[in-house]
N, C-alpha and C positions, 0 to 999 in steps of 0.2 A: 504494500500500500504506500503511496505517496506520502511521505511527510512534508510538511509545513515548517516554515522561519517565516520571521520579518524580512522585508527586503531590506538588503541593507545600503548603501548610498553608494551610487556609481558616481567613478570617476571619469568624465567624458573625455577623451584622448582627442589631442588637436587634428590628427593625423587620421582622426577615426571616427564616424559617427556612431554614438552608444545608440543600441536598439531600445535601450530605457528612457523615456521621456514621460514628464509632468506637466500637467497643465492647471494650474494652480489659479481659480480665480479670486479677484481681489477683494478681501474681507471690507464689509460693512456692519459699520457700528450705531447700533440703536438702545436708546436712555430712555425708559419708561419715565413720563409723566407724574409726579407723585399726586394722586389722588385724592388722600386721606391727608386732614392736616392732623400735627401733633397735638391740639389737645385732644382731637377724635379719639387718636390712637392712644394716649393718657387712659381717657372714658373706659375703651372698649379694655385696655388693659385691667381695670379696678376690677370687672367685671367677673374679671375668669382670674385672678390673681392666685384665691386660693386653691383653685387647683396643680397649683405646681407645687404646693406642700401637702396632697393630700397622700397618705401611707397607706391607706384602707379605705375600701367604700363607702362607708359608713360615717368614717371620720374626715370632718374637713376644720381647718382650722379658723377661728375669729379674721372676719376681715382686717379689722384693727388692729388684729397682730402680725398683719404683712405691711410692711413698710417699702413704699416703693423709696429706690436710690437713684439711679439712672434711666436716662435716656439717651440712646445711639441711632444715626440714620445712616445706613450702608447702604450699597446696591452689592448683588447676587448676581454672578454674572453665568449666562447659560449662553449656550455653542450650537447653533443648527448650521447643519451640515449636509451636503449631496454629494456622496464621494463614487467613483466606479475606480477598480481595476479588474484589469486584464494583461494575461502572461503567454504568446505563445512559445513555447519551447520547444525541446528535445532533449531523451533521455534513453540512455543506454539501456539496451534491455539484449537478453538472449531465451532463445528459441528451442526448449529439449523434442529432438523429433525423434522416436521410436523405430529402429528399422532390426531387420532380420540377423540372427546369429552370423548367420553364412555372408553377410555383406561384407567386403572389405575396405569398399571407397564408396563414396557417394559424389557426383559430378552434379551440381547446380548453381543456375549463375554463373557459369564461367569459372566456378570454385569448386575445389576438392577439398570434399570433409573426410575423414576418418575416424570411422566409429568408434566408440570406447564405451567403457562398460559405465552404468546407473550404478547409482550409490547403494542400489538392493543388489545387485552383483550379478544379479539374473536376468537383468535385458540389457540391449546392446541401444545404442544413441547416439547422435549426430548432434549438438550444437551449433545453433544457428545464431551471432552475434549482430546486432543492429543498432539503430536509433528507434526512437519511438515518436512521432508529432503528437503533442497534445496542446489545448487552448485551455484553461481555464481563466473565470471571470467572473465577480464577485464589485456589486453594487446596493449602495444603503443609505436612507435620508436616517440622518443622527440627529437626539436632542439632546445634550448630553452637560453636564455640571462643571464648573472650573477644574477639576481632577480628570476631566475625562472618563466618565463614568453616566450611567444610562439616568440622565433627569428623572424624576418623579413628575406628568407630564400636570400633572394636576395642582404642581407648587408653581407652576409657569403660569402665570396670567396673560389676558389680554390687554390691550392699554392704547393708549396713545402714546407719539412719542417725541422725546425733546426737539424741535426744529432746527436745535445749533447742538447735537450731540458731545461733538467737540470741548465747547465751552462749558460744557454741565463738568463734564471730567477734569478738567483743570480745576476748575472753580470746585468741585466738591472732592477735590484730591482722591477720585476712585482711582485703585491700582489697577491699572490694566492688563487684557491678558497677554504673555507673549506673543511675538509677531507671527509668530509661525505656531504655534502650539494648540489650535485649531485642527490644521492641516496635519498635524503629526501623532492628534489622537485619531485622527479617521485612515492615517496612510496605517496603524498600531492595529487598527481595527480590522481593514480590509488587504492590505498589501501584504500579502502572505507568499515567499514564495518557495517555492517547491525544495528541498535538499539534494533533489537528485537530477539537478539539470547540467546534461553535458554543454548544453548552447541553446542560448535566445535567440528567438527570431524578431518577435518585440515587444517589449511590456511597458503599460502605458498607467499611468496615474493622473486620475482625472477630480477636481474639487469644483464642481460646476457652480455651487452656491455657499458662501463663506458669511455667516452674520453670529455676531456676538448680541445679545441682548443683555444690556443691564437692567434690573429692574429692582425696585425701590424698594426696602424691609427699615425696620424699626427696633431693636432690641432694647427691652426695658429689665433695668436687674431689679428685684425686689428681696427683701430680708426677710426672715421668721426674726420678730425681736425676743420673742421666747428664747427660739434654740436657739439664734444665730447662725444658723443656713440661710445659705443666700440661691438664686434660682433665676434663670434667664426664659425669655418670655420670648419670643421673636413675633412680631405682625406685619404682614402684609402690608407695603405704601400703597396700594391699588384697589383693593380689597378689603384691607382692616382684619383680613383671616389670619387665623392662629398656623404660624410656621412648626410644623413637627418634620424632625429629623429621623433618621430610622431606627425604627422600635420595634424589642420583641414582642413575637406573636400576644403573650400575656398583656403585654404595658397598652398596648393593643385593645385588645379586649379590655383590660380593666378604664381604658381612658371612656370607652364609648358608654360604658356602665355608668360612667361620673355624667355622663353629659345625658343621658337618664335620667338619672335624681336630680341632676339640679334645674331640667323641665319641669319636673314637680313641682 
């Protein structure tokens, strides 16, 4: 069976055209709108506060003994993407072909094989060495998180978005993401290429659609002045929805049971 690698970076020779080319289009960058103003997100914070100290379902603790401390407004930045590649190649292969005890030469192609014996010792064989042509080709629209990992498509909102993108980023000092590091989660993802290639004929890397979206979140730290745990809260700037992060099956289940009781 064919194994798989990453492709790894060709060196194009002056003297040589590589049969490996990229067609990388050019990244655009979109600023979600922020929607919700801060004291909204203040409001909706009070709201659900003590569920981020609650230990049991049963038990939740006194409003008034969560003490809010902070307020942070960051953007989230997520990666959609349209990547294709394709590889065709060649690879070595050989041919056991079975022939008669009594044989002593075999004439094909213009070539003279001479039988020899199978590794069970009891049939006689010809070996027929070649190349083999194969195409393989592998294409995928990504939505995918600043790691390079598969978005939760449901924490991506829709929005409107900033008209001078540019100047939102300067001005609200979001870290941007590498220049290439779009392109190099989807080349991670789909540019796999075979281990056992004698020679390419030509493999191509294609990014047909490159767009970063930042979009606007809100983290408020709150205190237990009891215990002195403290607890981060993340909200949606578009939304005002409560950001969760990934959680066991249980926290899971136990979260939806709270949001239960406290419709009652």
């Amino acid at each position: 069976m064919t194994e798989l690698a990453n492709a790894e970076p060709i060196v194009i020779s002056v003297e040589e055209e590589s049969p490996t080319k990229e067609n990388i289009a050019q990244r655009k960058t979109i600023v979600y709108e922020t929607h919700i103003d801060p004291t909204v997100i203040r409001v909706a914070g009070e709201k659900i506060k003590h569920q981020l100290f609650m230990k049991y379902v049963f038990f939740k603790p006194m409003s008034e003994d969560i003490q809010f401390i902070s307020m942070e407004k960051y953007y989230e930045p997520y990666i959609v993407a349209n990547g294709k590649y394709s590889i065709d190649y060649y690879r070595k292969c050989a041919y056991t072909v079975r022939v008669g005890k009594e044989v002593k030469e075999v004439d094909l192609l213009d070539h003279q094989f001479l039988p020899e014996q199978a590794s069970d010792r009891e049939t006689t064989v010809i070996k027929l060495h070649g190349e083999e042509r194969i195409v393989n080709e592998a294409k995928a629209f990504y939505v995918l998180n600043k790691n390079g990992q598969d978005a939760v498509l449901d924490t991506v909102p829709s929005a409107s978005s900033e008209k001078n993108p540019t100047e939102v980023i300067e001005k609200s000092g979001i870290p941007e993401l590498a220049p290439d590091a779009d392109a190099n989660f989807v080349r991670e993802r789909i540019a796999k290429r075979p281990k056992d290639i004698s020679r390419i004929v030509t493999e191509i890397f294609d990014v047909s659609e490159r767009t970063v979206i930042y979009t606007p979140r809100f983290k408020l730290v709150y205190r237990n002045i009891k215990t002195g745990e403290e607890k981060v809260l993340e909200l949606d700037g578009v939304t005002s929805k409560r950001i969760l992060r990934s959680e066991s099956a249980v926290s899971k289940v136990m979260n939806t049971l709270k949001s239960r009781i406290d419709l009652v």
